[in-house]
C-alpha atoms as an extended CHARMM CRD file, in Angstrom:
* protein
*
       230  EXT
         1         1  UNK       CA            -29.6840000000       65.9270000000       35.2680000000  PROA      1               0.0000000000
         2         2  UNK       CA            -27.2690000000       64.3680000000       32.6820000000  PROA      2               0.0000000000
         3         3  UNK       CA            -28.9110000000       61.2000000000       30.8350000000  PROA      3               0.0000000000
         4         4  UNK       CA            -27.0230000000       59.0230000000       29.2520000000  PROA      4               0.0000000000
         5         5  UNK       CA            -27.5010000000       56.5620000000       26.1620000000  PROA      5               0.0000000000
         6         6  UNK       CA            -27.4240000000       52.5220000000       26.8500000000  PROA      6               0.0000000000
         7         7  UNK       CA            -24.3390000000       52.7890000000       25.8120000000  PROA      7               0.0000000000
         8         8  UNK       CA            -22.5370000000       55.2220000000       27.7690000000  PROA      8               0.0000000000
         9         9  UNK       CA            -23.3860000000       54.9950000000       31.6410000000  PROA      9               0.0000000000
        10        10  UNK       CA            -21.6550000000       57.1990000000       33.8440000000  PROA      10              0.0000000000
        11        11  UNK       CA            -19.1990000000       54.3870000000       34.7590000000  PROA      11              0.0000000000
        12        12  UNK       CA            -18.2840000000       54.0890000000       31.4350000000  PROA      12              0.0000000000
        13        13  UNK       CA            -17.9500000000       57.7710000000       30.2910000000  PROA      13              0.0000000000
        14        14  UNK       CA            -15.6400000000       58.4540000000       33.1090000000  PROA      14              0.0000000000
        15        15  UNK       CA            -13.7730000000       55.3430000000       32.3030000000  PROA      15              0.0000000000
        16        16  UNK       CA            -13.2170000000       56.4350000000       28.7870000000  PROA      16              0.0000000000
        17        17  UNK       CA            -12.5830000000       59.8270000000       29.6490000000  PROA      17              0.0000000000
        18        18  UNK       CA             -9.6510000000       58.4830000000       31.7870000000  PROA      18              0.0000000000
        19        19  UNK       CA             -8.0090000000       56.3090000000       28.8070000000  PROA      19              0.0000000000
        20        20  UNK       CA             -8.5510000000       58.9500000000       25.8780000000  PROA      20              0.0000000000
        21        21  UNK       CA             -6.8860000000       62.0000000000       25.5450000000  PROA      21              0.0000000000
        22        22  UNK       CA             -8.3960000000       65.0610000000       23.9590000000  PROA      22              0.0000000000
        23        23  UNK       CA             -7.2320000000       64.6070000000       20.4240000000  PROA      23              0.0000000000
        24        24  UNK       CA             -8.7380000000       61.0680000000       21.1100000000  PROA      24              0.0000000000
        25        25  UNK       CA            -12.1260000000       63.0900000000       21.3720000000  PROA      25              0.0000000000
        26        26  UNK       CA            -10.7970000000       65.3580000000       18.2690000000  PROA      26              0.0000000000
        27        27  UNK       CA            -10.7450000000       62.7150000000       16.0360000000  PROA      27              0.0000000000
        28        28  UNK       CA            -13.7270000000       60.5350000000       17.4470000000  PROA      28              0.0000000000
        29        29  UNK       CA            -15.6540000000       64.1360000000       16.5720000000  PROA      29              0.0000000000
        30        30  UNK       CA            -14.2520000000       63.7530000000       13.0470000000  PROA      30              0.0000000000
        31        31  UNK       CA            -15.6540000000       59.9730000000       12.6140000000  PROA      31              0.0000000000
        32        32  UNK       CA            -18.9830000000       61.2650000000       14.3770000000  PROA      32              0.0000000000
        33        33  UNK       CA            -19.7830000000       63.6310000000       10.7310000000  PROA      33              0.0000000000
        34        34  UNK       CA            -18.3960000000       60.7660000000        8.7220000000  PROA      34              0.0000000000
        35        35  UNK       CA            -16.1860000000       57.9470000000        7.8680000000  PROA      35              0.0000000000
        36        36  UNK       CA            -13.1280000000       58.6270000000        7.0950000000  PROA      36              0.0000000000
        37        37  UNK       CA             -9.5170000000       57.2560000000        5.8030000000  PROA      37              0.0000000000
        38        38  UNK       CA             -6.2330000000       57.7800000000        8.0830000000  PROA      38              0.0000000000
        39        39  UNK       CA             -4.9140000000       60.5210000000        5.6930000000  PROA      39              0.0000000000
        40        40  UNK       CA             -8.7190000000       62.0830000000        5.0580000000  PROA      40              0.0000000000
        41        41  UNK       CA             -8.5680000000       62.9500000000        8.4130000000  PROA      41              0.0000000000
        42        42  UNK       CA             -4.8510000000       64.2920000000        8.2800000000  PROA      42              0.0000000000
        43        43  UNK       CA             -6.3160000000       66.6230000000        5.5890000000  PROA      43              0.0000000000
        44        44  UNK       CA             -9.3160000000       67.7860000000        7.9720000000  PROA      44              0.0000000000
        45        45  UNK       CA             -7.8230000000       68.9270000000       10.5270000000  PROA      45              0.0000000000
        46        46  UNK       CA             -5.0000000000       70.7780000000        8.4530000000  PROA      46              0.0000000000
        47        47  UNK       CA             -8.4950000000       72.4260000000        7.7610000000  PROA      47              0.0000000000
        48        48  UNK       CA             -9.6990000000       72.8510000000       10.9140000000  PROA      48              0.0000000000
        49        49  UNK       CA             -8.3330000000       71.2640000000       13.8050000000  PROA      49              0.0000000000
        50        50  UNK       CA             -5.2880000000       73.0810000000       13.5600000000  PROA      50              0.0000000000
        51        51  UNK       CA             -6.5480000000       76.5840000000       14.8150000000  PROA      51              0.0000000000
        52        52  UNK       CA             -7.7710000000       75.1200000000       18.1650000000  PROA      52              0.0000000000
        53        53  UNK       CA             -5.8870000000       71.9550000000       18.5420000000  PROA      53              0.0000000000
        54        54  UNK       CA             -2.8650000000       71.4030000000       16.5860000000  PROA      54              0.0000000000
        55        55  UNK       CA             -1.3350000000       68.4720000000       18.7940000000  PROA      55              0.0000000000
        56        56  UNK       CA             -3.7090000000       66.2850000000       16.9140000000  PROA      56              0.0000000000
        57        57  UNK       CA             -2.5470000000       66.4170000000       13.6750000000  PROA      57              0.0000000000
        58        58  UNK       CA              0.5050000000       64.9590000000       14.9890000000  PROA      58              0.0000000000
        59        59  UNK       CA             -1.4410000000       62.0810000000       16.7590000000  PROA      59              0.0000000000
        60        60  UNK       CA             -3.8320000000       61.4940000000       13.3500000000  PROA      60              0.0000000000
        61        61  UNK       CA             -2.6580000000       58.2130000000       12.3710000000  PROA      61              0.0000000000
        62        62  UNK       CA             -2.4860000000       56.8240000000       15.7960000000  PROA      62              0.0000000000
        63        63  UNK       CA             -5.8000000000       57.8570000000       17.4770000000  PROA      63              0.0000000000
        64        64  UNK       CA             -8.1270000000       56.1640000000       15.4600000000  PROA      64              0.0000000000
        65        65  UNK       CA             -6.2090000000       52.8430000000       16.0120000000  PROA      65              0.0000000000
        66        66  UNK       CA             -6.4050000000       53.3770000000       19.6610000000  PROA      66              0.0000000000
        67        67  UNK       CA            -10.3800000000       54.2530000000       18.9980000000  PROA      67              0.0000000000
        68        68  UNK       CA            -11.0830000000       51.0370000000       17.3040000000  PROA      68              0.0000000000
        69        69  UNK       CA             -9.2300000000       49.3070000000       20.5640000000  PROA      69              0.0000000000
        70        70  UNK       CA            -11.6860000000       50.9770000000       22.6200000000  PROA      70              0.0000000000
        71        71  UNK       CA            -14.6320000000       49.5370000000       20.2570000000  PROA      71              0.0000000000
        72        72  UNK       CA            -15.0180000000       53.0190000000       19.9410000000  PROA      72              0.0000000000
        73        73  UNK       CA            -14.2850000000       52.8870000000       15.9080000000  PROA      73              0.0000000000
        74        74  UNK       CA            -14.0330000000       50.0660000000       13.2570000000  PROA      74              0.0000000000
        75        75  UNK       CA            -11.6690000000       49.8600000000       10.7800000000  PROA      75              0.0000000000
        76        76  UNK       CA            -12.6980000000       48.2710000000        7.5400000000  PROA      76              0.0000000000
        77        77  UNK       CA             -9.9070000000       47.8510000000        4.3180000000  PROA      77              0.0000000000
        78        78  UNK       CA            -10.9360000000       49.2400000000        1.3090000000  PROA      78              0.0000000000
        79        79  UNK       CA             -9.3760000000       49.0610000000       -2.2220000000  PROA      79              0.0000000000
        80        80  UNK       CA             -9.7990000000       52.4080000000       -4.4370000000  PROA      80              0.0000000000
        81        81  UNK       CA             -7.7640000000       51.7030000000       -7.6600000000  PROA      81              0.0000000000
        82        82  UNK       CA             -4.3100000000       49.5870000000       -6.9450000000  PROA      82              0.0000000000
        83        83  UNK       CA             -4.7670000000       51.1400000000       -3.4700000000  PROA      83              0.0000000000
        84        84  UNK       CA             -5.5700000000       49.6110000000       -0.3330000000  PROA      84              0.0000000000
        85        85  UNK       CA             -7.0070000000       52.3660000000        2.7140000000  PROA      85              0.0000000000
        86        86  UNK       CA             -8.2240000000       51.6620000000        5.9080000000  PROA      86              0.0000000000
        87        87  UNK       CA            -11.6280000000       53.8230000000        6.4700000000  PROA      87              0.0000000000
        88        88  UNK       CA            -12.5890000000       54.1940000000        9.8870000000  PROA      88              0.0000000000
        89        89  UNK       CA            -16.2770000000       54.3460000000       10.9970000000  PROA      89              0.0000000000
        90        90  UNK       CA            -17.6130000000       55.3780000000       14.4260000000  PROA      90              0.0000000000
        91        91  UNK       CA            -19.2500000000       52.8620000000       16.2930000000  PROA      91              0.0000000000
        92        92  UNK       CA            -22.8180000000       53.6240000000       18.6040000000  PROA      92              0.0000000000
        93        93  UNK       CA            -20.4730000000       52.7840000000       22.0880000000  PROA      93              0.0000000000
        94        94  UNK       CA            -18.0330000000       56.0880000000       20.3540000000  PROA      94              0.0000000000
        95        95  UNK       CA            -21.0200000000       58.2960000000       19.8040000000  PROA      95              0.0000000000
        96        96  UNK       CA            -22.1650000000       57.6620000000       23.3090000000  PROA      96              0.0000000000
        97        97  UNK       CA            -18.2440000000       58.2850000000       24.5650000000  PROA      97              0.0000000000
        98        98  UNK       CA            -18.3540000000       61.9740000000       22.6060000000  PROA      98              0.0000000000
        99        99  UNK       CA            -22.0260000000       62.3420000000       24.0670000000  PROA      99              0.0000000000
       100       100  UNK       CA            -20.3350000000       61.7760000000       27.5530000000  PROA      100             0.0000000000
       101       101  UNK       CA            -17.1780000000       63.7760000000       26.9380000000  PROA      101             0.0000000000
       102       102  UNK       CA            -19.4040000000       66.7800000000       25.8130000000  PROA      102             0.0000000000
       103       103  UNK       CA            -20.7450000000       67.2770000000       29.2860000000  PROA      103             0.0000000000
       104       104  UNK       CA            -16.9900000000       66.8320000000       31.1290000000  PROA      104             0.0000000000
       105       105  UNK       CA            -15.2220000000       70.4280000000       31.9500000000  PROA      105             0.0000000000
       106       106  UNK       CA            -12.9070000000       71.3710000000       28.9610000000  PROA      106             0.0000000000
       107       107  UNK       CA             -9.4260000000       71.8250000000       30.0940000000  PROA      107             0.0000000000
       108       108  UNK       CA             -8.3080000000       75.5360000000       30.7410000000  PROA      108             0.0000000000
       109       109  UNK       CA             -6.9140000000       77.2280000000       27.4390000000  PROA      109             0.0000000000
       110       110  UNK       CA             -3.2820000000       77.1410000000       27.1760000000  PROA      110             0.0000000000
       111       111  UNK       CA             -1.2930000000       79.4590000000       24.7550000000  PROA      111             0.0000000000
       112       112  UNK       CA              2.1740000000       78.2820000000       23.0230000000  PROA      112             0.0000000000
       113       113  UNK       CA              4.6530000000       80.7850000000       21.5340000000  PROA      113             0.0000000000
       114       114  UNK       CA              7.8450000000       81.0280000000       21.4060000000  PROA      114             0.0000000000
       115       115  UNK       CA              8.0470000000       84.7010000000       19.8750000000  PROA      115             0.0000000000
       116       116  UNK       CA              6.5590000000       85.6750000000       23.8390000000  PROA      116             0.0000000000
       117       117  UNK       CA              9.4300000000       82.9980000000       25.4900000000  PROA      117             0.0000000000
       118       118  UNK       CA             11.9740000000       85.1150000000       23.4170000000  PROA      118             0.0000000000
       119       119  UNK       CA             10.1070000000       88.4160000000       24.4110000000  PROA      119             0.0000000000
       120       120  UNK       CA             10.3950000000       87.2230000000       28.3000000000  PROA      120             0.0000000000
       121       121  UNK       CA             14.7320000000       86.7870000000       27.9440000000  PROA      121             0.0000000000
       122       122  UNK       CA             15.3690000000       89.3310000000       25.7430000000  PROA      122             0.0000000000
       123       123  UNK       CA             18.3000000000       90.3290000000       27.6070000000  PROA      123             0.0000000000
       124       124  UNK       CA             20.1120000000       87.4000000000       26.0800000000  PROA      124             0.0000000000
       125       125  UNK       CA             19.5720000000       89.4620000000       22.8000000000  PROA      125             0.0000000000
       126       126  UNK       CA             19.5650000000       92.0880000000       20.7880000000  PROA      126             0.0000000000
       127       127  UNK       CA             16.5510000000       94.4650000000       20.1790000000  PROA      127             0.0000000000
       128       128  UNK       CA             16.8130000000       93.4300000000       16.4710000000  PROA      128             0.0000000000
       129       129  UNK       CA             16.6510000000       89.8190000000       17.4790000000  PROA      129             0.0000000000
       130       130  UNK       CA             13.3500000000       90.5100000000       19.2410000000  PROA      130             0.0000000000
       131       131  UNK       CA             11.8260000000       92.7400000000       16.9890000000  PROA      131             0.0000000000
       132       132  UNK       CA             12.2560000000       90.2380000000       14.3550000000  PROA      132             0.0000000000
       133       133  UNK       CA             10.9670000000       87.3030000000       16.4140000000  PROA      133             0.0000000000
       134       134  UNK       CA              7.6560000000       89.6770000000       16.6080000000  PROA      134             0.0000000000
       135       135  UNK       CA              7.6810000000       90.4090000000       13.6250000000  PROA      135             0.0000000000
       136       136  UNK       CA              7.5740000000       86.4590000000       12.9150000000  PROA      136             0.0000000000
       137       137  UNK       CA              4.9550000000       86.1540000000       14.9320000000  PROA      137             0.0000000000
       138       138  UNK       CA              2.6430000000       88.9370000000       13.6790000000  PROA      138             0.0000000000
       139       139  UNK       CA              3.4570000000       87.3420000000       10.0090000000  PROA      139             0.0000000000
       140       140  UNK       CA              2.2290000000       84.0360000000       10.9230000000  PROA      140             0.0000000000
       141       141  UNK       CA             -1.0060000000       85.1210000000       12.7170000000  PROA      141             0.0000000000
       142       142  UNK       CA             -2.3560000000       87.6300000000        9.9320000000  PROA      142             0.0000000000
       143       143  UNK       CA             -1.3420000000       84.2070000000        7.4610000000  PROA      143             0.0000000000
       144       144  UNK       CA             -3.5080000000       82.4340000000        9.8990000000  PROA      144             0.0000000000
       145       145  UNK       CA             -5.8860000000       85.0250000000        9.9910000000  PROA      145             0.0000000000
       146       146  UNK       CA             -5.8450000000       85.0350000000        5.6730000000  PROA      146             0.0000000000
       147       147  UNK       CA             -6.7540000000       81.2540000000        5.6280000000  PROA      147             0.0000000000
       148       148  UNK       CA             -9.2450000000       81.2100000000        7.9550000000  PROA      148             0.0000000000
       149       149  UNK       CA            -11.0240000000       84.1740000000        5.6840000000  PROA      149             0.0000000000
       150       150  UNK       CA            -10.8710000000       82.1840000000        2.8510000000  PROA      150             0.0000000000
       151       151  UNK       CA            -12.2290000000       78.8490000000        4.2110000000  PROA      151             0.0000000000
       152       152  UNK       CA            -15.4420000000       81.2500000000        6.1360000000  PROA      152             0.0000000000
       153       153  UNK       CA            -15.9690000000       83.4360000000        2.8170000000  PROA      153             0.0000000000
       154       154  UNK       CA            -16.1360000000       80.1360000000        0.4110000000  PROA      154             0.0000000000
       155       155  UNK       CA            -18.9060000000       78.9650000000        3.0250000000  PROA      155             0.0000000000
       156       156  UNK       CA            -21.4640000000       82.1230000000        1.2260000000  PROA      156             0.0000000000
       157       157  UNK       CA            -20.5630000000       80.2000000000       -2.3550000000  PROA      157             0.0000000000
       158       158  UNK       CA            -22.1110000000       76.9940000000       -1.2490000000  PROA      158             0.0000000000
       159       159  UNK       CA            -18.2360000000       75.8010000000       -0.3320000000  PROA      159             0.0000000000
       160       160  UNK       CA            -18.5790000000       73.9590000000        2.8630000000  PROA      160             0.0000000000
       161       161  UNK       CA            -18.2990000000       70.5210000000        3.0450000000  PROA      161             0.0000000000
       162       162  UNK       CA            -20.9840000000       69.8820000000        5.6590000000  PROA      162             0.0000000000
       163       163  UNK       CA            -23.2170000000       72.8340000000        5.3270000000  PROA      163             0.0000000000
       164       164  UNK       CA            -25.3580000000       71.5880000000        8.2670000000  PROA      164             0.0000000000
       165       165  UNK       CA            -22.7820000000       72.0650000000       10.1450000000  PROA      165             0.0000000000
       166       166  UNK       CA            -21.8450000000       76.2050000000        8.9940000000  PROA      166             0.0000000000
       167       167  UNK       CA            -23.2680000000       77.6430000000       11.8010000000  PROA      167             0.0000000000
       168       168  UNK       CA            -20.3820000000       76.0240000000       13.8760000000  PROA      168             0.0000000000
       169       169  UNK       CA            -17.9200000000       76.9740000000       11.7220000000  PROA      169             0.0000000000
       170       170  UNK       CA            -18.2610000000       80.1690000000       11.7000000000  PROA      170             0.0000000000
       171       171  UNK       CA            -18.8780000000       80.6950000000       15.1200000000  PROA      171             0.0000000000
       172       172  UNK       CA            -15.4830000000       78.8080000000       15.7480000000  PROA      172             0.0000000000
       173       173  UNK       CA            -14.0130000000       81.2840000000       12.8470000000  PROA      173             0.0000000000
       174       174  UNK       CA            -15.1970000000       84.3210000000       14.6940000000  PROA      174             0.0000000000
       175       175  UNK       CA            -12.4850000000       83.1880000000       17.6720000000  PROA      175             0.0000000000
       176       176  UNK       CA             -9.7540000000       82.6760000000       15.3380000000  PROA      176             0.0000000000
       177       177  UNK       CA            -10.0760000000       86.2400000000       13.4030000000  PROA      177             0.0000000000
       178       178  UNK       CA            -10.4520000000       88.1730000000       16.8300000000  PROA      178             0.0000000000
       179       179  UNK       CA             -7.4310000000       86.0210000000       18.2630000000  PROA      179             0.0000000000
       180       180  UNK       CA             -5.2860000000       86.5530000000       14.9430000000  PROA      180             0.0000000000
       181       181  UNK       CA             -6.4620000000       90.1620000000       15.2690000000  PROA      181             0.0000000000
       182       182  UNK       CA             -5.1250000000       90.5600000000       18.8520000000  PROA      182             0.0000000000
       183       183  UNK       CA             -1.8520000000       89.0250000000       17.7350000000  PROA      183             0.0000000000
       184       184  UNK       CA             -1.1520000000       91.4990000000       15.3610000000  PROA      184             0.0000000000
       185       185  UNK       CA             -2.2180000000       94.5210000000       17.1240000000  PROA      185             0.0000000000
       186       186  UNK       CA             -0.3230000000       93.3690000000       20.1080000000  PROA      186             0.0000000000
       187       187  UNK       CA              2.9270000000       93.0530000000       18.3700000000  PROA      187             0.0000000000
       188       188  UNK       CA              2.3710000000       96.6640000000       16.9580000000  PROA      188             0.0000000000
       189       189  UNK       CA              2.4430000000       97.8520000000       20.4740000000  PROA      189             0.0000000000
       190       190  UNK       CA              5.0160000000       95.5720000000       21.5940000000  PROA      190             0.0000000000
       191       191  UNK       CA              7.2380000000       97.0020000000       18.8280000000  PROA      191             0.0000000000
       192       192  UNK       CA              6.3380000000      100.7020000000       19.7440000000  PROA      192             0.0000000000
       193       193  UNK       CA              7.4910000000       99.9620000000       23.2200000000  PROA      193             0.0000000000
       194       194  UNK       CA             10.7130000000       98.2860000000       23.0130000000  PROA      194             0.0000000000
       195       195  UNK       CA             11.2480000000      101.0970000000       19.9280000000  PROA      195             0.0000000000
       196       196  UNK       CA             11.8130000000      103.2580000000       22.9440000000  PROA      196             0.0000000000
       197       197  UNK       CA             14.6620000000      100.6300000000       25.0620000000  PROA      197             0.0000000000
       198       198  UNK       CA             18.6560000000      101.7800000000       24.3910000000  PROA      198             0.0000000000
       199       199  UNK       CA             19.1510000000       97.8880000000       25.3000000000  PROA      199             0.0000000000
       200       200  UNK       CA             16.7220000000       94.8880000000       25.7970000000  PROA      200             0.0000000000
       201       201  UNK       CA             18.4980000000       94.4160000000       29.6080000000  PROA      201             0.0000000000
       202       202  UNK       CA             18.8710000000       96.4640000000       32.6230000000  PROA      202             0.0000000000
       203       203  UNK       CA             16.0740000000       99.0570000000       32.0240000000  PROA      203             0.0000000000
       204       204  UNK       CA             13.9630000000       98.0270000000       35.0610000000  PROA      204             0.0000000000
       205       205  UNK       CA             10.9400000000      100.2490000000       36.2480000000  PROA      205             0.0000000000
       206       206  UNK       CA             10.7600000000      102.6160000000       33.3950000000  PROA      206             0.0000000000
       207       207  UNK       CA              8.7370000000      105.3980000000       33.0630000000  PROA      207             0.0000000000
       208       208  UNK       CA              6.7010000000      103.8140000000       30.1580000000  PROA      208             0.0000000000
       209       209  UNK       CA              6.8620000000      100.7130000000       32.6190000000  PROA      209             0.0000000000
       210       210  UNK       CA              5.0800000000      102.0210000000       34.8040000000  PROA      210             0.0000000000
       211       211  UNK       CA              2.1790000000      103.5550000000       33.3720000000  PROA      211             0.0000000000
       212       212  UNK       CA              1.5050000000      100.0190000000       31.5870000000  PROA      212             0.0000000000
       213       213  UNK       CA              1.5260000000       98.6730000000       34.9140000000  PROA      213             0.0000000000
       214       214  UNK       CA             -1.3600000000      101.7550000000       35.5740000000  PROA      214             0.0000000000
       215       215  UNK       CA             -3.5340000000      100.1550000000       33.0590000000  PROA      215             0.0000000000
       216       216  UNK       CA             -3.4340000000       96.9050000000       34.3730000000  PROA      216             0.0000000000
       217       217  UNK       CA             -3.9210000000       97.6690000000       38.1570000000  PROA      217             0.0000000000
       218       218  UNK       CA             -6.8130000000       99.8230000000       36.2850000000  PROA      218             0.0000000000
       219       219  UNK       CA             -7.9250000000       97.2830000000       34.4880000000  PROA      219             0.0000000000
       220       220  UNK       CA             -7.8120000000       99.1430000000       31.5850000000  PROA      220             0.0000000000
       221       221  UNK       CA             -6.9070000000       97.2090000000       28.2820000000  PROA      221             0.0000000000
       222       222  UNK       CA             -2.6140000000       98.0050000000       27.7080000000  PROA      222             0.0000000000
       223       223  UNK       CA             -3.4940000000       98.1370000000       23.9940000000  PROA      223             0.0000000000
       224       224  UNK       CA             -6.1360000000      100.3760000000       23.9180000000  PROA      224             0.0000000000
       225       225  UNK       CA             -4.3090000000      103.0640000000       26.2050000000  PROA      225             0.0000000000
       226       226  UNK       CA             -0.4820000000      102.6950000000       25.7990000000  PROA      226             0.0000000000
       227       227  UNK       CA              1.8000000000      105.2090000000       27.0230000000  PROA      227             0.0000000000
       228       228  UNK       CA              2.4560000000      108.0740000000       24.8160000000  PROA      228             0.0000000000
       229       229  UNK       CA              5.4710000000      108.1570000000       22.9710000000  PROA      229             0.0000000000
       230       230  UNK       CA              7.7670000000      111.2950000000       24.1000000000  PROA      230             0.0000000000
């Protein structure tokens, strides 16, 4: 049975959950470790938000307007220097909205590259074309891959911002590395195979083709067992 806070009935989560958006929730779990400024939280999720949920960096300077709205957040203008800042501060009705939103069903992973668009028309290109746009691809994940190293590894020097919170962080690391991992590898086979096309169009059921298709209607993992080259 789901129990919710004074604050958060099941009227009112599902009302919330039906105005707010998920990089509404993104930033609301920001505000629920700690206040923070508009560009504060641009920095955190450069940090972190990015590897699972990069549409909200874009949304940053927005959401937490559209939070306080909700009486989800307050804002409160502070002066540090000559500078005025707006710090935002979660309120006990936002808490009790992230509280609700925890127990919703996530929405379904979706996956966004355009190096596996360019893979699927190919035939409007060359071979080089495509091998470079994988080799774009591979670049950026094991880059990826490199920063997410460094911000785990600082965590064993005492580096982490919220240390109570490391045993997250890692465990959301440990996603990252074996999905930056994947990328690369994949494009290594990728690379192999279309090593072996004359053109990038008009090669239909190849022999190399099919035994791909072998694995999969085996369900044997492609990368693990790809065709031998000749």
């Amino acid at each position: 049975m789901l129990h919710y806070s004074n604050y958060c009935t099941l009227q009112y989560c599902q009302e919330m959950a039906s105005r707010l958006t998920t990089s509404s929730y993104a930033v609301l779990g920001l505000l629920a470790i700690r206040p923070w400024a508009a560009y504060e939280l641009a920095q955190q999720a450069t940090r972190s938000l990015r590897f699972a949920w990069p549409k909200s960096e874009r949304l940053l300077y927005a959401e937490p307007k559209k939070l306080v709205e909700h009486g989800l957040a307050t804002a409160l203008q502070e002066s540090v220097g000559q500078r005025n800042r707006t710090m935002y501060t979660i309120t006990d009705e936002g808490r009790a909205a992230l509280q609700g939103w925890m127990t919703t069903s996530p929405q379904p992973p979706l996956l966004e590259a355009e190096a596996l668009l360019r893979l699927l028309f190919a035939e409007n290109g060359s071979i080089d074309d495509l091998a470079a746009a994988l080799d774009e691809m591979a670049a950026d994940a094991a880059e990826k891959r490199s920063q997410v190293v460094t911000i785990n590894t600082g965590y064993l020097d005492g580096l982490h911002p919220f240390p109570q919170r490391t045993h997250l962080s890692v465990l959301f690391a440990t996603f990252q590395l074996e999905f930056f991992d994947l990328i690369v590898k994949w494009v290594g086979f990728a690379k192999t195979e279309i090593a072996t096309w004359p053109a990038t169009g008009g090669l239909g059921m190849t022999e190399r083709t099919e035994a791909i298709l072998n694995n999969i209607k085996d369900q044997r993992s492609v990368l693990e067992s790809p065709p031998t080259i000749p």
